[in-house]
C-alpha positions as CSV (number, residue, x, y, z in Angstrom):
1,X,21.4,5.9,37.3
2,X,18.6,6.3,34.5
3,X,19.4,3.0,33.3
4,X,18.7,1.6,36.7
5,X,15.4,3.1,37.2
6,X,14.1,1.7,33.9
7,X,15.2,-1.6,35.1
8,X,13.7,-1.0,38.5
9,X,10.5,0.3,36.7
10,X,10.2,-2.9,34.2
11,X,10.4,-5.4,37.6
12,X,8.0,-3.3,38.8
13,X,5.4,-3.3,36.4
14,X,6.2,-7.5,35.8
15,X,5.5,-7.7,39.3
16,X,2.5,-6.2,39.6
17,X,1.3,-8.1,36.2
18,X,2.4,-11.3,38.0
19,X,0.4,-10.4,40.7
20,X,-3.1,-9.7,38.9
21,X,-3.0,-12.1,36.5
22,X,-5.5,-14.7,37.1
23,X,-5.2,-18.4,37.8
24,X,-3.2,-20.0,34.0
25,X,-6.4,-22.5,32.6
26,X,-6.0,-25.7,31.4
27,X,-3.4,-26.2,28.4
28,X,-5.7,-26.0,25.2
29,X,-4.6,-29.0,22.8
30,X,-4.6,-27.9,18.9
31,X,-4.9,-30.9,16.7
32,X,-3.8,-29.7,13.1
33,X,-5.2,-32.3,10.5
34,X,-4.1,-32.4,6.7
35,X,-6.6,-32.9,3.8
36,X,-6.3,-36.1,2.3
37,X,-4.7,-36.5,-1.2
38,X,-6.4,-38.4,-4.2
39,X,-8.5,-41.6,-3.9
40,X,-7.1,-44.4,-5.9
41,X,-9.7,-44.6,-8.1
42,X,-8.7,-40.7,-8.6
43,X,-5.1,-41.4,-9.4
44,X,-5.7,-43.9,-11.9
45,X,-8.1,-41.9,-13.9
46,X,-5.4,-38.8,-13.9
47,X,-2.6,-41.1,-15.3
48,X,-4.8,-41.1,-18.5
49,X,-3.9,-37.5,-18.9
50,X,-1.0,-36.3,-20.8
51,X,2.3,-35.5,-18.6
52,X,1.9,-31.7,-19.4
53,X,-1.6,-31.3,-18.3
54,X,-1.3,-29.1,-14.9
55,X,-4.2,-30.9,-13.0
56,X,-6.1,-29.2,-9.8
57,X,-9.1,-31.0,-8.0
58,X,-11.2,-30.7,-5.0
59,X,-14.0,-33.0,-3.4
60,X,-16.2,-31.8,-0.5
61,X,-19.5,-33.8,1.2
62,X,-21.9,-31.3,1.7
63,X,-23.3,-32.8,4.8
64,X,-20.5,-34.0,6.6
65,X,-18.2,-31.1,5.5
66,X,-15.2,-33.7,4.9
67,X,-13.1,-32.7,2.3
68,X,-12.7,-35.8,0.3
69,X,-10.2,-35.2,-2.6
70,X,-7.7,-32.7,-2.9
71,X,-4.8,-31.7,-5.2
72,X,-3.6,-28.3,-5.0
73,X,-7.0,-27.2,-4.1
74,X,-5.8,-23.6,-3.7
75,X,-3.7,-23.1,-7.0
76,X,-5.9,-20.7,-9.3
77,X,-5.6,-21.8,-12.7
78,X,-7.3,-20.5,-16.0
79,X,-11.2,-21.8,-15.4
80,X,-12.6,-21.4,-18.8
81,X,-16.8,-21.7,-18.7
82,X,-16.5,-22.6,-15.1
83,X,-16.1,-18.6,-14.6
84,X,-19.6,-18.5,-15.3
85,X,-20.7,-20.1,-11.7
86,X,-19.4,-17.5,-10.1
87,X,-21.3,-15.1,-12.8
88,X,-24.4,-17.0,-11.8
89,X,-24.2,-17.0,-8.3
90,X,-23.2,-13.3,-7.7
91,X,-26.8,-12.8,-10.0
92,X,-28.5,-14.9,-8.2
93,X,-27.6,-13.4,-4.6
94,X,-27.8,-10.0,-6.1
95,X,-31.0,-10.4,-6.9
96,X,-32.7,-11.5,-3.6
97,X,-33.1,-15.4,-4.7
98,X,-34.6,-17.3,-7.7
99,X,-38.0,-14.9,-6.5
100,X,-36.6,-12.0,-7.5
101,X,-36.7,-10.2,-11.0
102,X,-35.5,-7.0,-13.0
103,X,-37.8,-4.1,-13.7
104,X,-38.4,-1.9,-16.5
105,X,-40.9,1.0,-15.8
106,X,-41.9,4.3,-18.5
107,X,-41.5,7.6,-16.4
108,X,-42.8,11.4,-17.6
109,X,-41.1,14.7,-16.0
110,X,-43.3,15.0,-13.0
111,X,-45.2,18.4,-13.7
112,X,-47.2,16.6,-16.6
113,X,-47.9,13.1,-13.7
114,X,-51.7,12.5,-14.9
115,X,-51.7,14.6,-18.1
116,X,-53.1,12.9,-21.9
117,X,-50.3,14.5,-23.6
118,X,-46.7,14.8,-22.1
119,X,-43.4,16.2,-23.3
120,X,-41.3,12.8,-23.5
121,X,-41.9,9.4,-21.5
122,X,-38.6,7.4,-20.7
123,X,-37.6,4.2,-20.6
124,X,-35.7,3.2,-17.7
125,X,-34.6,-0.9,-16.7
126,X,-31.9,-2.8,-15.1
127,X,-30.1,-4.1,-18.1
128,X,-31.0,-7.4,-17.8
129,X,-30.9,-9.7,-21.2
130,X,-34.9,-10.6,-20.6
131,X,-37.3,-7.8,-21.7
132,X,-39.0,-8.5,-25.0
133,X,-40.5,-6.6,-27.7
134,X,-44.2,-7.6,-27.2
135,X,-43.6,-11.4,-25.7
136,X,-45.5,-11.4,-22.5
137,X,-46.0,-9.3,-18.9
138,X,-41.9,-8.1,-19.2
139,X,-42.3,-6.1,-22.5
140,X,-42.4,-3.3,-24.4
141,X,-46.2,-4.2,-25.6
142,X,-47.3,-4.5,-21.4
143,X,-45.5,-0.7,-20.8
144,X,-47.1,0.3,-23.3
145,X,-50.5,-0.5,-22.4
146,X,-50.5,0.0,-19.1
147,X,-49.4,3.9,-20.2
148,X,-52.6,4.2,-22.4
149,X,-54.8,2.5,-19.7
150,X,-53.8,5.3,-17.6
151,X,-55.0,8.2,-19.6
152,X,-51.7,8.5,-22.1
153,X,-52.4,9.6,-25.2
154,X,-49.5,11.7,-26.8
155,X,-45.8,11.9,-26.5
156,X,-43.7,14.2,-28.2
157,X,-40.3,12.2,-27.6
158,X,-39.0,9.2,-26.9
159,X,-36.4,9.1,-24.7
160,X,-34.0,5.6,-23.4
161,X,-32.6,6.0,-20.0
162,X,-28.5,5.2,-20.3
163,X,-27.3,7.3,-17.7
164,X,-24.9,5.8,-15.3
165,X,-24.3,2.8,-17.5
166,X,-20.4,3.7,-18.9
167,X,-20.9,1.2,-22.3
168,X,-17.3,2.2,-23.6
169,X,-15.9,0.9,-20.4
170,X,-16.5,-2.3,-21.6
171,X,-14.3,-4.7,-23.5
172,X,-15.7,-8.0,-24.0
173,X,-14.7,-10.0,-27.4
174,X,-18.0,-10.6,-28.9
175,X,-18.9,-8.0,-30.8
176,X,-21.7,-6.7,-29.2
177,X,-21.9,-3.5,-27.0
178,X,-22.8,-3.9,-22.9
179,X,-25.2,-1.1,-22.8
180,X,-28.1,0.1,-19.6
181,X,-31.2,-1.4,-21.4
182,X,-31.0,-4.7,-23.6
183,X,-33.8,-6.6,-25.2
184,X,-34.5,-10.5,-25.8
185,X,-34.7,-10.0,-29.5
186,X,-31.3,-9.3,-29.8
187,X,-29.2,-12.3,-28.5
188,X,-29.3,-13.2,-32.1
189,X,-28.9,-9.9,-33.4
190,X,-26.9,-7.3,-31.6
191,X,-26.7,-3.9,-32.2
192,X,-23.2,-2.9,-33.3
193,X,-22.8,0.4,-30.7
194,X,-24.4,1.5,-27.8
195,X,-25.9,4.2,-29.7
196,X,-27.6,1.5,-32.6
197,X,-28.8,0.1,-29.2
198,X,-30.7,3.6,-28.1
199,X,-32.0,3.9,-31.9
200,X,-33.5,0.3,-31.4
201,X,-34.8,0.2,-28.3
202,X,-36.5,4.0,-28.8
203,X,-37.9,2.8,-32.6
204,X,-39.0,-0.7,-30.7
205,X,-41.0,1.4,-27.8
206,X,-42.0,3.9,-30.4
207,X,-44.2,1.3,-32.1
208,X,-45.3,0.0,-29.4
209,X,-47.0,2.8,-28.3
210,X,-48.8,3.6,-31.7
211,X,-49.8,0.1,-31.3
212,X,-51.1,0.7,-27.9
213,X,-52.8,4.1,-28.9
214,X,-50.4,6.7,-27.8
215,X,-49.6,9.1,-30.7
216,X,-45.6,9.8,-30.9
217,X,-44.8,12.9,-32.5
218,X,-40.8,12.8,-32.9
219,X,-39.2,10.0,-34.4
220,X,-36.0,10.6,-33.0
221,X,-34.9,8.9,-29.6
222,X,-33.9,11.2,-27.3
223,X,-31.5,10.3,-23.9
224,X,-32.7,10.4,-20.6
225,X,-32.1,14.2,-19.3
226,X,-29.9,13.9,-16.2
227,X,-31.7,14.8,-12.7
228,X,-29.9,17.5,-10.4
229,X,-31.3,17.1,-6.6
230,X,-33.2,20.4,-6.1
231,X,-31.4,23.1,-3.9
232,X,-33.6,25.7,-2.7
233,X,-32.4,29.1,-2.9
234,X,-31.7,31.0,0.2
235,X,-34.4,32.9,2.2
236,X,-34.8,35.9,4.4
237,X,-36.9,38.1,6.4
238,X,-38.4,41.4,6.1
239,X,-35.2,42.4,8.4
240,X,-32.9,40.4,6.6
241,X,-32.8,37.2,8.9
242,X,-32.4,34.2,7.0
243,X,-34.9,32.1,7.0
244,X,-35.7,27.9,6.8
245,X,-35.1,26.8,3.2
246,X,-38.4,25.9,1.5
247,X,-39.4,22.4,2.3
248,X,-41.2,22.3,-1.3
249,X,-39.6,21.2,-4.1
250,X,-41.0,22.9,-7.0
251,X,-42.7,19.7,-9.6
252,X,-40.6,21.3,-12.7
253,X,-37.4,20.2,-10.4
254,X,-38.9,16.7,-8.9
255,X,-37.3,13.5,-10.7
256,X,-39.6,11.6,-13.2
257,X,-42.5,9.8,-11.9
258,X,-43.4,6.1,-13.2
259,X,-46.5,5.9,-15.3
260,X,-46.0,2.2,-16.2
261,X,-43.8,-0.8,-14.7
262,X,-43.4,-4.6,-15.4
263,X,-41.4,-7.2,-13.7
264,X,-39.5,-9.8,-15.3
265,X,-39.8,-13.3,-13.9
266,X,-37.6,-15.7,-11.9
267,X,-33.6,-15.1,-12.9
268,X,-33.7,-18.6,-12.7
269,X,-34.7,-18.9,-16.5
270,X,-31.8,-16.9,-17.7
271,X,-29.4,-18.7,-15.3
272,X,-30.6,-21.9,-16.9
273,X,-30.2,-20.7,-20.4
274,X,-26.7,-19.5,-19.6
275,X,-25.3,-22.0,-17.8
276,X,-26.7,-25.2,-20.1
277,X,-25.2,-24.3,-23.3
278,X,-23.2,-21.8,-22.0
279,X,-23.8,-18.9,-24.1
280,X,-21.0,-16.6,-23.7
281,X,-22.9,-13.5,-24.5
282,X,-26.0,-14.0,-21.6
283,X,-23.1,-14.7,-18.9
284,X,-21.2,-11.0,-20.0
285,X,-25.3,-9.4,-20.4
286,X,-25.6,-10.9,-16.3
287,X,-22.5,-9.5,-15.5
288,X,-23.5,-6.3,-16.8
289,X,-26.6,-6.5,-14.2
290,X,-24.1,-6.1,-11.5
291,X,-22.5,-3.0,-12.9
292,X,-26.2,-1.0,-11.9
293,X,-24.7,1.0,-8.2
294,X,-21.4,0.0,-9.3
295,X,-19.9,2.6,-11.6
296,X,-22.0,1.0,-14.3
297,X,-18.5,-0.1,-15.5
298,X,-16.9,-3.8,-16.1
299,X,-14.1,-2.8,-13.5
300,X,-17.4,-2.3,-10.7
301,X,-19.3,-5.5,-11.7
302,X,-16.3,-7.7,-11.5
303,X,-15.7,-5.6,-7.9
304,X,-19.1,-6.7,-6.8
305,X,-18.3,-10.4,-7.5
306,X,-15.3,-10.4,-5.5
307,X,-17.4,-8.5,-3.3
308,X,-19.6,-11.8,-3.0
309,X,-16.3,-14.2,-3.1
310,X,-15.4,-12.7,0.0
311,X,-18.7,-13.0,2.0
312,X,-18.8,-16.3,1.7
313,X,-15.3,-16.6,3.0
314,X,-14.0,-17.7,-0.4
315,X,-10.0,-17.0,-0.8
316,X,-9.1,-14.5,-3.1
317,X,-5.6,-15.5,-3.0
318,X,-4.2,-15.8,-7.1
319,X,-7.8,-15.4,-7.7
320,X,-8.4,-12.8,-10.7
321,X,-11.6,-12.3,-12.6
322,X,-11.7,-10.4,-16.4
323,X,-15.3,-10.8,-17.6
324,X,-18.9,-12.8,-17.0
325,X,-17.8,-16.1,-19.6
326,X,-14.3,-17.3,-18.6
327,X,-13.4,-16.2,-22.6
328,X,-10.3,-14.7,-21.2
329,X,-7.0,-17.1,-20.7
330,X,-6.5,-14.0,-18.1
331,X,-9.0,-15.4,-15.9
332,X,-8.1,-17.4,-12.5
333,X,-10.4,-19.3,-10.3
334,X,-8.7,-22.1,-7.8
335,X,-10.6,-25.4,-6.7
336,X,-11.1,-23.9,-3.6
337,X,-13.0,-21.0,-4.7
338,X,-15.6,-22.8,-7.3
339,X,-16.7,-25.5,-4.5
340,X,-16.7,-22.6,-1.9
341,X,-19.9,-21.1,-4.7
342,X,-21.7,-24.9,-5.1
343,X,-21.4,-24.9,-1.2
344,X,-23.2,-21.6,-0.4
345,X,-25.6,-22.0,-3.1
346,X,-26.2,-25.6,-1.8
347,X,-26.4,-24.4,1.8
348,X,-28.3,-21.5,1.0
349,X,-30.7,-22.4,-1.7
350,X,-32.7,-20.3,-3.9
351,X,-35.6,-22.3,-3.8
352,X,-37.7,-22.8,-7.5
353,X,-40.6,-20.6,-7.4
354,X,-44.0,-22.4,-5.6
355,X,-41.4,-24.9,-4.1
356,X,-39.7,-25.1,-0.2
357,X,-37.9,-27.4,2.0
358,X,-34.1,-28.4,3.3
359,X,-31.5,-27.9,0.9
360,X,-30.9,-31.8,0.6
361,X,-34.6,-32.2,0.1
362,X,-34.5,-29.2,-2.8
363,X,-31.6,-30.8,-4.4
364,X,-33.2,-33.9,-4.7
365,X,-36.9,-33.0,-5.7
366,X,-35.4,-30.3,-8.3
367,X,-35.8,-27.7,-6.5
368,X,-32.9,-25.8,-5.9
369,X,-32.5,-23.0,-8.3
370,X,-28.8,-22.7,-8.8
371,X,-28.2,-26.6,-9.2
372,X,-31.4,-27.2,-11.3
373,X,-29.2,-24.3,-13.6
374,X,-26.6,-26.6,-14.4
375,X,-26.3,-29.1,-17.0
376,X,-27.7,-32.2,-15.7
377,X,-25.2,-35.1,-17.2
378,X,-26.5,-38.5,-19.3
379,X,-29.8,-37.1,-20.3
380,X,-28.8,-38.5,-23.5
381,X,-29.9,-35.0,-25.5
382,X,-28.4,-34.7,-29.2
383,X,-29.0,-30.9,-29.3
384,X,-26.7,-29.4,-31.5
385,X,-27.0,-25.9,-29.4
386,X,-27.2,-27.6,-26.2
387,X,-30.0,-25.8,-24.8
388,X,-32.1,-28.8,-23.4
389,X,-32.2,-30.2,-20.1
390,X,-28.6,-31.7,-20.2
391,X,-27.2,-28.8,-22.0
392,X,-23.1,-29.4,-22.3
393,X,-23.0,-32.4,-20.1
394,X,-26.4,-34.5,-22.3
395,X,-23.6,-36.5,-23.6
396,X,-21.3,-37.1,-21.4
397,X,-21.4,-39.9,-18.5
398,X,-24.1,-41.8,-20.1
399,X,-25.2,-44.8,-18.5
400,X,-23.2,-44.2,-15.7
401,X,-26.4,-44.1,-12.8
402,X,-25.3,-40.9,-11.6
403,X,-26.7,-37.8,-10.8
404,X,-24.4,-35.2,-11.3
405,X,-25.2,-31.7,-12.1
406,X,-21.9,-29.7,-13.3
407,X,-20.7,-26.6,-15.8
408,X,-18.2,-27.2,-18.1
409,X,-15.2,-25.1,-19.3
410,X,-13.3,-25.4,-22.5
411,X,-10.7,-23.2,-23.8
412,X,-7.8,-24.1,-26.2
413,X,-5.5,-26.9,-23.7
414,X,-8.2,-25.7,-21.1
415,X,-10.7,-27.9,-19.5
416,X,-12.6,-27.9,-16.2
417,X,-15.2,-29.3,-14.5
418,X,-17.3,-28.2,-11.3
419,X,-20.6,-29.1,-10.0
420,X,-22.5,-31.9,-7.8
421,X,-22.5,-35.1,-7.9
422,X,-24.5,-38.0,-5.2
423,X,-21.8,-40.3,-4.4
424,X,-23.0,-43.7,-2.7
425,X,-23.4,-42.8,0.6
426,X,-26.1,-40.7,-1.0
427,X,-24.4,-37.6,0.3
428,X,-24.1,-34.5,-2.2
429,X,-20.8,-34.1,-3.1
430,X,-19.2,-30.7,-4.3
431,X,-16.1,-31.1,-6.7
432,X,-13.9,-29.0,-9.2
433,X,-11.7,-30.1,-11.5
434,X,-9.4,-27.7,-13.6
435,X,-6.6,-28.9,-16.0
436,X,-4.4,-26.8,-18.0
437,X,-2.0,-27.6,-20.6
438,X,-0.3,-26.6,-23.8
439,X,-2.9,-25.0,-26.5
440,X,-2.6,-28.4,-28.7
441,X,-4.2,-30.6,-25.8
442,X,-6.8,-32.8,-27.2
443,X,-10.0,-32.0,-25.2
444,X,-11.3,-34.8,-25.4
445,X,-9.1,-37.3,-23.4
446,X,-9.3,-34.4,-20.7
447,X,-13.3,-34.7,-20.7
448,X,-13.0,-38.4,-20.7
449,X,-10.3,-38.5,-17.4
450,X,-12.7,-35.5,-15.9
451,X,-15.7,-38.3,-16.2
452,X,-13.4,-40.9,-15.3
453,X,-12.6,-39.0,-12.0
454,X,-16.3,-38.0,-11.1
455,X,-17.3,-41.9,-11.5
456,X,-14.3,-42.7,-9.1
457,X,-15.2,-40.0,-6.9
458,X,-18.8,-41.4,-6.4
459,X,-17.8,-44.8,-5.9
460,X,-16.0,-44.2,-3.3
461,X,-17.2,-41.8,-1.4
C-alpha cells in the first residue's frame, strides 16, 4: 500500500511539472572545434631535435584569438628562466602598473612626532631590490635629508624594520638571504644572513644621517619594536556602571609616525634588468616583494602568484611553482599557462611612463611595459652579461626581419622559449615553446630548432 502511494505521489508531482513547464525552445546546436596541430614549417624544424627531447608548443594571434600551433599545449613541463614571466607579471599587477613603485619611509615612536632629538628612528620598506645607498630620490641619502629638513637632529638608535618578513622560510640556492629591506648595492655583494643584512643596512643609514646632520648616538642597529593595537582599560561610574571605553589612544601607545618617505620609480626598470639577462637573484628579490601581506614567507609569495594564474583564467592543472628564477628542475609551467601571461599583459598593458594608447599601438611604438621587458631578439649585442637591449636573445635570430620579443630558459637538457613575435599578417602573435630532455642535451641545437620554429611560425601565420 505505501509503495503505491509513492508511485501515485511521483506521477503526481511529474504531472504537475509537465504541466507548468514552459513551451521546450529551439534545439541549441554545440559546434565543438579542435585546435589545430603543427604547421609544416613547425614540423620540419622539430625533426631537427633529438628523438628524446619531450617538445610542447603553443601559438595564439592576439587579435584574432585563433590559436595557431599547438602540441600538448596543456602538458606542464620543467620551464627553466621562462618561470620568471610569471615572476614578472604577478610584480607588475601587484604593483598597480609600470606607474607604480615601492616605498621606503623613516618613522619615530609617535610621542617624540616633531621633536630635534628622538629615542630611535626606523627604517621601514617593501623589500624591493631598488633602494640605494645615496644614488638618487629612492635612497638612503634622500631619507636622510628630508629627516634633518624637518627639524631632526639627534637619534639615539637605529633601528631596521624586519618584522613580518620570515627570512629563514626561505630556501633559494644562491647564497644570499631574502630578507624585509634590501639595497641596490648589494646585488654584487650580499650579505651572508639576514642579520649581516640588519648590521648593513643600520651602519648604511647610520652614515647617512651623520652626513645629513643628524647626530647618532648608538652604533648598534636595533630591530623594529613590534606594535600591539592599544586596548583601553575598562571604565566605570561613580556607582559602578561601566562606562564607554576611552576613544583616546594615549601617543606612548600610537604606532610610529613617518618623518621621511621616498618612492622608488617605475618597476619597469627592474623588470627589464631581470628579464634581459635574466639574473637569477633580482627575479627571487621580486618574488620576495610578493611575500609583504602574505606570511612574509616563500610558501605566501608563490600563493600570491597562483593567486594571479587563476584570475586570469590560467589552468593550474600539473602547474607547480618553487621559487622567482625557474632554478628549480621542481618547477612546472605548461604552454598554456605562459601564453595565458603574454596575453593578459598584452591585453592589459602597463603602459611606459608619459606614454598611452591601444595595446597593438603600445606594442608597436615601445610602449608596453611588460613586452618592452623582454629581450628584444637580433639586436646584434656582444654583451658578455647580457644586460643591453637584446639581453639573452641579442644573438639569436639575426638577420631574420623579425620582431620578436621573448625570455629564454635554460637548464641542464632544459630549454624554452616564450614571448611575441609579428608574424606576416602583422598580427602579434603569442607563443611558448618548452623542450625537455636527458641532462646531456646539447642546448644549442634546441635554441637553433626553437628559432627555426618562431621563423616558421611567422611565415605562416
Amino acid at each position: 500500500m505505501r509503495r503505491a502511494f509513492l508511485i501515485a505521489a511521483m506521477l503526481g508531482l511529474t504531472g504537475a511539472a509537465q504541466v507548468a513547464a514552459p513551451a521546450a525552445e529551439a534545439p541549441v546546436t554545440l559546434h565543438l572545434s579542435r585546435e589545430p596541430g603543427l604547421s609544416a614549417g613547425v614540423r620540419a624544424a622539430l625533426r631537427g631535435l633529438p628523438g628524446d627531447v619531450e617538445t610542447v608548443v603553443l601559438v595564439q594571434d592576439l587579435r584574432t584569438r585563433a590559436v595557431l600551433e599547438a602540441r600538448q599545449p596543456d602538458r606542464a613541463l620543467i620551464p627553466a628562466s621562462t618561470t620568471k614571466l610569471v615572476t614578472a607579471a604577478g610584480v607588475l599587477d601587484e604593483r598597480g602598473g609600470a606607474g607604480g613603485w615601492w616605498s621606503a619611509e623613516l618613522t619615530v615612536p609617535a610621542a617624540q612626532v616633531g621633536r630635534a632629538s628622538v629615542k630611535a628612528v626606523t627604517l621601514r620598506g617593501s623589500g624591493d631590490p631598488t633602494l640605494s645607498v645615496a644614488d638618487g630620490a629612492y635612497s638612503l641619502r634622500a631619507l636622510a635629508r628630508q629627516a634633518y629638513a624637518r627639524g631632526l637632529r639627534e637619534v639615539g638608535e637605529v633601528r631596521v624594520d624586519d618584522l613580518g618578513f620570515d627570512s629563514a622560510a626561505w630556501e633559494v640556492p644562491l647564497g644570499a638571504p631574502m630578507t624585509a629591506l634590501r639595497l641596490a648595492e648589494w646585488h654584487d655583494d650580499p650579505p651572508v644572513s639576514a642579520q649581516a643584512a640588519r648590521e648593513r643596512l643600520g651602519a648604511a643609514l647610520t652614515a647617512q644621517l651623520r652626513a645629513a646632520g643628524v647626530r647618532v648616538t648608538r652604533e648598534r642597529v636595533g630591530r623594529a619594536a613590534p606594535w600591539q593595537a592599544w586596548v583601553p582599560p575598562a571604565r566605570t561610574d561613580d556607582q559602578g556602571r561601566v562606562l564607554p571605553p576611552d576613544p583616546v589612544t594615549p601617543a606612548a601607545a600610537r604606532p610610529e609616525q613617518g618623518i621621511a618617505s621616498v618612492r622608488s620609480a617605475s618597476p619597469f626598470r627592474v623588470l627589464a634588468a631581470t628579464l634581459r639577462p635574466s639574473d637569477n637573484l633580482r627575479a627571487e628579490e621580486l618574488l620576495g616583494t610578493l611575500a609583504y601581506g602574505a606570511g612574509g614567507t616563500l610558501r605566501g609569495a608563490l600563493a600570491r602568484e597562483r593567486a594571479y594564474l587563476r584570475r586570469i583564467g590560467a589552468d593550474l592543472s600539473g602547474v607547480e611553482l618553487r621559487d622567482g628564477s625557474g632554478l628549480s628542475r621542481e618547477n612546472r609551467l605548461s604552454p598554456r599557462v605562459l601564453v595565458a601571461v603574454l596575453r593578459e599583459q598584452f591585453d592589459l598593458p602597463a603602459p611606459l611612463p608619459g606614454q598611452a594608447g591601444l595595446p597593438e599601438a603600445l606594442y608597436r611604438a615601445r610602449g608596453n611595459a611588460f613586452a618592452e621587458a623582454l629581450p628584444q631578439a637580433g639586436t646584434g649585442e656582444n654583451v658578455p652579461e647580457h644586460d643591453g637591449r637584446g639581453g639573452t636573445m641579442a644573438l639569436r635570430l639575426r638577420g631574420a626581419g623579425l620582431d620578436v620579443r621573448a625570455k629564454t630558459g635554460t637548464l641542464p637538457g632544459v630549454s624554452a622559449l616564450a614571448g611575441y613575435v609579428t608574424g606576416r599578417s602583422g598580427h602579434v602573435l603569442a607563443f611558448a615553446v618548452i623542450m625537455n630532455g636527458p641532462d646531456e642535451t646539447p642546448i644549442l641545437t634546441l635554441r637553433a630548432v626553437q628559432d627555426d620554429v618562431v621563423r616558421a611560425v611567422a611565415a605562416a601565420h
